[in-house]
C-alpha positions in Angstrom: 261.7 -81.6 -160.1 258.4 -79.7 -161.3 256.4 -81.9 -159.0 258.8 -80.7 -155.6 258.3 -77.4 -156.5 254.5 -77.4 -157.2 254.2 -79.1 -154.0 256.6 -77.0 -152.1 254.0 -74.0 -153.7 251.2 -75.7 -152.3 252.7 -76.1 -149.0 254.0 -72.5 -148.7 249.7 -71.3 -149.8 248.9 -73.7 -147.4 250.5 -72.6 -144.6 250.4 -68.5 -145.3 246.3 -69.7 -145.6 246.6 -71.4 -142.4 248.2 -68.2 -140.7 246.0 -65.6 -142.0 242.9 -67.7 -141.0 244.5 -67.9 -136.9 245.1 -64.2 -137.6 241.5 -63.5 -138.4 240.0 -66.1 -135.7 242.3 -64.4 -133.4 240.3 -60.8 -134.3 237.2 -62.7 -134.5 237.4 -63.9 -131.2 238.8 -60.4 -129.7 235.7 -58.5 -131.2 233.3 -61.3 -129.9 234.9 -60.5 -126.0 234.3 -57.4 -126.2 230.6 -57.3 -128.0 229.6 -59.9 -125.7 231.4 -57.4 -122.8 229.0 -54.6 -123.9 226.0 -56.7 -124.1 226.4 -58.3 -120.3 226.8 -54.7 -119.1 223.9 -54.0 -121.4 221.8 -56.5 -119.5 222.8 -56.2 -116.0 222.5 -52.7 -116.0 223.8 -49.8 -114.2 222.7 -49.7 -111.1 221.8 -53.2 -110.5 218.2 -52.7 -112.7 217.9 -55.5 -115.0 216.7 -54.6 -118.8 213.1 -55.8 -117.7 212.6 -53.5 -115.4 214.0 -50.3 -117.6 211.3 -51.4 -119.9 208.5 -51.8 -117.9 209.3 -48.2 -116.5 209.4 -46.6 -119.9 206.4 -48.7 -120.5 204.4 -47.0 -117.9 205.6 -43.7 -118.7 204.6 -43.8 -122.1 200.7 -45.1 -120.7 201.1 -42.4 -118.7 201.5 -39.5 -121.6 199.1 -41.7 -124.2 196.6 -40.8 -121.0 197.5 -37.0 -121.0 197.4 -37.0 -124.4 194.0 -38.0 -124.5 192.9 -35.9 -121.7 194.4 -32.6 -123.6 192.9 -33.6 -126.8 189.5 -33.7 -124.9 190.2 -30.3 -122.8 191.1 -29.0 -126.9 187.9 -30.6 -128.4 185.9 -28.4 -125.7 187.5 -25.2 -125.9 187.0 -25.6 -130.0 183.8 -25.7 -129.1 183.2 -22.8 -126.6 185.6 -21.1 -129.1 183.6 -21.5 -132.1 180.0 -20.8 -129.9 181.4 -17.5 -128.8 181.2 -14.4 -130.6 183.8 -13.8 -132.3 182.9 -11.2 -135.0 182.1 -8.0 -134.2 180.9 -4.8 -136.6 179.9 -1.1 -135.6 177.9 1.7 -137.0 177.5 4.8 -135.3 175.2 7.4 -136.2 173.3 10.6 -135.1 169.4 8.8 -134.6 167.9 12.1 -134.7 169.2 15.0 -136.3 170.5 17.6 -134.4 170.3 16.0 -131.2 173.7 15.7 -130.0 175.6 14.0 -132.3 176.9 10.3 -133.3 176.1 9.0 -130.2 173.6 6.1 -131.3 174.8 2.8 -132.7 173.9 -0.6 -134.0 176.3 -3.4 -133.4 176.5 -7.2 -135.1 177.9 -10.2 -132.5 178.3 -13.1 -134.5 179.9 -16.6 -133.8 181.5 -18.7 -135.9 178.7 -20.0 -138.1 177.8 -15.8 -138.9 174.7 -16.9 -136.3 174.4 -14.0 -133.7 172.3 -10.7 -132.6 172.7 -7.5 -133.9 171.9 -4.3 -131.1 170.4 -1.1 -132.2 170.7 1.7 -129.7 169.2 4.9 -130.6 170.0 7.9 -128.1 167.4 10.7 -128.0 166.8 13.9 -126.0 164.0 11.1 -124.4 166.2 8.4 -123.7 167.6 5.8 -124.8 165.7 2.7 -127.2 167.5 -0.3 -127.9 166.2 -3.0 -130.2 168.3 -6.6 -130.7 167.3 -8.5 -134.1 168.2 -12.2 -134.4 170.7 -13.1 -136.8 171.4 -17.0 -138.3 174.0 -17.6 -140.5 174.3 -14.3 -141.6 170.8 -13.3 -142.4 167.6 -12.1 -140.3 163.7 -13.0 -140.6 163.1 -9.2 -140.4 163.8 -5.8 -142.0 167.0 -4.2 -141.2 167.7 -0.3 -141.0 170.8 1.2 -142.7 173.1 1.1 -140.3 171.8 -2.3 -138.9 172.5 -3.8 -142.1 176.0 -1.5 -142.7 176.9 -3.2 -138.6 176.4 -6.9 -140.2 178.4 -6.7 -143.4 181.1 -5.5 -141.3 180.6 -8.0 -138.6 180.6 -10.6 -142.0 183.9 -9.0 -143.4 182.5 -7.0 -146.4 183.0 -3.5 -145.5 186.7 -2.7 -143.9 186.8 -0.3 -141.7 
C-alpha cells in the first residue's frame, strides 16, 4: 500500500508538472506572436520604406551635419582669429596740452589687441592746431619714451588703472 500511494504522488506531480509546463508554452508561444508581430511591422515599415532605406537616410543626414559641423568650426576658427587680431582694449587720458589754452581737450589713447600688441595716439590741441603723434606698442611695451598721459592711456588699455 505505501508503493500505490507513492506512485499515485508521483503521478499527481507528474501530471500538475505536465500542466503548468503547457500553461507556460502556451504564454511562451503567445508573447513570441506578438514580439515577432512587432518586429515584422518593425521591418516592413510604415509607409512601405523597408529598414534599409530609414537607415541610409539617417545615414546621409548625419554626413550631412558632420559636414556643417566642420564648416562652422572653420567659420569659428576665423572669426577667433579676426577676433583676437582686432583691438579690443582701449584706454584714455585726456588732458589740457598747454595751459590755459582751452581746456582738456587733448588726449592720448592705447588700441591694443589681444596679445597687448597695438598703437597708442597722442593728440595735442593748441591755439595752432592740432599735432598727433602714434607710438608703436608690442605686447604691452614700446621701443620709445612715453609721456605721462601716454603711459597713464596704456595701463588703462592693460587693465591697471580703473577708471
Amino acid at each position: 500500500m505505501g508503493n500505490v500511494d507513492i506512485s499515485l504522488i508521483a503521478a499527481a506531480a507528474s501530471a500538475a508538472i505536465s500542466v503548468i509546463s503547457i500553461i507556460i508554452a502556451i504564454i511562451a508561444i503567445g508573447k513570441y506572436r506578438k514580439v515577432y508581430r512587432l518586429y515584422d511591422t518593425f521591418m516592413r515599415g510604415r509607409d512601405a520604406e523597408t529598414l534599409e532605406d530609414l537607415i541610409l537616410e539617417e545615414k546621409d543626414r548625419i554626413e550631412k551635419l558632420e559636414e556643417a559641423d566642420a564648416a562652422n568650426k572653420e567659420v569659428m576658427r576665423n572669426m577667433n582669429r579676426n577676433i583676437r587680431a582686432s583691438y579690443q582694449k582701449l584706454g584714455i587720458v585726456h588732458y589740457d596740452a598747454f595751459e590755459g589754452m582751452g581746456g582738456k581737450i587733448s588726449f592720448a589713447m592705447a588700441m591694443l589687441d589681444y596679445t597687448n600688441t597695438g598703437i597708442i595716439v597722442n593728440c595735442m590741441h593748441g591755439a595752432n592746431g592740432c599735432f598727433i603723434y602714434i607710438k608703436d606698442v608690442d605686447a604691452g611695451t614700446t621701443s620709445v619714451q612715453l609721456g605721462a598721459e601716454e603711459k597713464g592711456a596704456l595701463e588703462r588699455a592693460l587693465g591697471y588703472v580703473k577708471d
